[in-house]
C-alpha positions in Angstrom: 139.2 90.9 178.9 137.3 87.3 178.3 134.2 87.3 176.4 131.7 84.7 177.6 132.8 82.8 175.0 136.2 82.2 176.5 138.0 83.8 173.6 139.9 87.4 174.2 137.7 89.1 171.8 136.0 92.9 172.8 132.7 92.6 174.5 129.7 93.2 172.4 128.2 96.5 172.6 124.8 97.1 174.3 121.7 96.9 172.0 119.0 99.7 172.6 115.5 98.0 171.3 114.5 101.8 170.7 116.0 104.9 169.8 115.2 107.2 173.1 113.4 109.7 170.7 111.1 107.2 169.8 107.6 106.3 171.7 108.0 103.0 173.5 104.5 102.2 174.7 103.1 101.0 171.7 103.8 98.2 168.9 104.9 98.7 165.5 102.2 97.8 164.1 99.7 100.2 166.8 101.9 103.2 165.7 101.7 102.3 161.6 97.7 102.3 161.7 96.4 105.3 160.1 94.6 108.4 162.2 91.1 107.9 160.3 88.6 105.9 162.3 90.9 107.0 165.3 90.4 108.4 168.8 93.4 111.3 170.1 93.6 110.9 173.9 95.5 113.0 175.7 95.8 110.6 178.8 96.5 112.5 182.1 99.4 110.3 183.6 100.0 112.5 186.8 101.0 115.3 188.7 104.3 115.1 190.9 102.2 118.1 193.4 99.9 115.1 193.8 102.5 112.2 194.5 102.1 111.1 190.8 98.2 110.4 191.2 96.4 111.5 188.0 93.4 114.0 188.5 89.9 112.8 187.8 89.2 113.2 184.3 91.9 110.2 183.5 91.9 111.1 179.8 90.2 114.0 177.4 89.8 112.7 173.7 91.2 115.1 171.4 88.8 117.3 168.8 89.2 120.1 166.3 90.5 122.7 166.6 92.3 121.4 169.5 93.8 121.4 173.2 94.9 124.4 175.7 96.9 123.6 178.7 98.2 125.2 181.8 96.8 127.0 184.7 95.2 129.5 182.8 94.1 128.2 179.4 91.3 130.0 176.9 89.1 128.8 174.9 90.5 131.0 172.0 89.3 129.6 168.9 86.8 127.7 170.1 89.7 125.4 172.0 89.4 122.7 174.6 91.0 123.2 177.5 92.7 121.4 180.4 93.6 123.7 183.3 96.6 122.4 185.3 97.1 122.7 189.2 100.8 122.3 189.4 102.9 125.5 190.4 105.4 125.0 187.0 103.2 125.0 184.3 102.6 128.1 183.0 99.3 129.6 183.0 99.4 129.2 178.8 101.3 126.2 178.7 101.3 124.3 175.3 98.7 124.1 173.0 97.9 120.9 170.8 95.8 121.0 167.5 95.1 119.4 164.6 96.8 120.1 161.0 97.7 118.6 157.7 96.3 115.5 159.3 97.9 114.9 162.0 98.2 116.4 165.7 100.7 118.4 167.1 102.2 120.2 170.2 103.5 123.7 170.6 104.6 125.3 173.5 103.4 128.6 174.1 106.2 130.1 175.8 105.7 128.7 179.0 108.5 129.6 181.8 109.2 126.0 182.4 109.5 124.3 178.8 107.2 121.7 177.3 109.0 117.7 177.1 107.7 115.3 174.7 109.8 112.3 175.0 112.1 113.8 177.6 113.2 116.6 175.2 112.4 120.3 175.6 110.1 121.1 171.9 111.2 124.7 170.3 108.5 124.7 168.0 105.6 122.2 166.7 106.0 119.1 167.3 103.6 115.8 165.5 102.5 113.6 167.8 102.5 109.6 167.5 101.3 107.1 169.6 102.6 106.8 172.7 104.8 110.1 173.2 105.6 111.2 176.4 104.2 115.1 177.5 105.3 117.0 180.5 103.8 120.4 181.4 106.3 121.6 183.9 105.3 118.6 186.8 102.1 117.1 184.8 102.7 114.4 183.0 100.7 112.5 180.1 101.0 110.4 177.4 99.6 110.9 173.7 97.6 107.6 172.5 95.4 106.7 169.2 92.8 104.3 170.1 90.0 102.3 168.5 86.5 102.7 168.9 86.9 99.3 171.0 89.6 100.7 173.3 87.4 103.5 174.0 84.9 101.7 175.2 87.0 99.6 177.2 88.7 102.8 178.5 84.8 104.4 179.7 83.5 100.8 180.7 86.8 100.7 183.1 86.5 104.8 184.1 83.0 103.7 185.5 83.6 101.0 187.6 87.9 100.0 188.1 88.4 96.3 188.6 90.7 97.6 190.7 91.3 101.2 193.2 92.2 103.0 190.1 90.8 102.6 186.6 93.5 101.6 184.3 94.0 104.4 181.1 96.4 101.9 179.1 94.3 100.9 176.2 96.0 97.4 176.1 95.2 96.9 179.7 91.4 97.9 179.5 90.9 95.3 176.3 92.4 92.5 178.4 90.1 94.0 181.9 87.4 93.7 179.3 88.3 89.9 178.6 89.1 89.0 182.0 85.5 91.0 183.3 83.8 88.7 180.3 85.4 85.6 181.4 84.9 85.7 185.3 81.8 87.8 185.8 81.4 89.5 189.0 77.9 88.9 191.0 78.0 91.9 193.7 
């Protein structure tokens, strides 16, 4: 075989930019800031019952002690909770709380399995910025966000700048810019 080069030598193997494991919405530099001064959002990416479209409360910030999900979630312990529609999370799905500093998942023996990252999680799980979560058909993605990102995020939740507000905290900063820069007069 014929490199590009012309020379007979054996083709280069394929670089991967991340290991598949790893979070690839975020910079380096985003995922090396520290939690304190941080906002956890659990940001509701949507439900394949609902052709992908995310339900209406696009993201729910994190607090202690933590997060319930599924159909069927309680507020044991004085825990939020997010009650899914779709038909293959469980009604106690996975549970996310805070500990040692940092947040994690555990699924709570749900029938279905909880993914971060595309893999099936057999015990806790810490979360970083930008992981992946699916609760049997719901999907969502784990950020860390700035006071400035969050107000971003609520100043786009109240009025879109386009049909649906954007979640993606880089997006909203440069929505923010752009709303700053060209003023609408409606």
């Amino acid at each position: 075989m014929t490199s590009p080069h012309g020379d007979s030598s054996p083709p280069m193997p394929l670089k991967v930019p991340f290991p598949i494991d790893e979070p690839t919405f975020h910079t380096e530099a985003e995922s090396s800031q520290p939690l304190a001064g941080r906002h956890a959002l659990v940001i509701d990416a949507g439900d394949a019952a609902n052709a992908g479209a995310p339900g209406s409360v696009r993201w729910r910030e994190l607090t202690r002690p933590g997060l319930e999900i599924g159909r069927r979630p309680t507020e044991e312990g004085g825990l939020h909770t997010w009650t899914l529609s779709h038909r293959r999370a469980s009604g106690r799905h996975a549970r996310i709380t805070f500990q040692a500093d940092n947040w994690f998942i555990t699924d709570l023996g749900s029938t279905n399995g909880t993914l971060v990252n595309g893999r099936l999680i057999t015990g806790p799980v810490r979360l970083t910025d930008g992981m992946f979560l699916m609760f049997g058909g719901q999907a969502a993605v784990f950020r860390l966000v700035d006071d400035s990102d969050l107000g971003a995020m609520s100043e786009e939740a109240a009025s879109p700048l386009g049909p649906v507000a954007s979640a993606s905290p880089r997006m909203v900063r440069m929505l923010s810019r752009l709303r700053r820069l060209a003023p609408s007069h409606e």
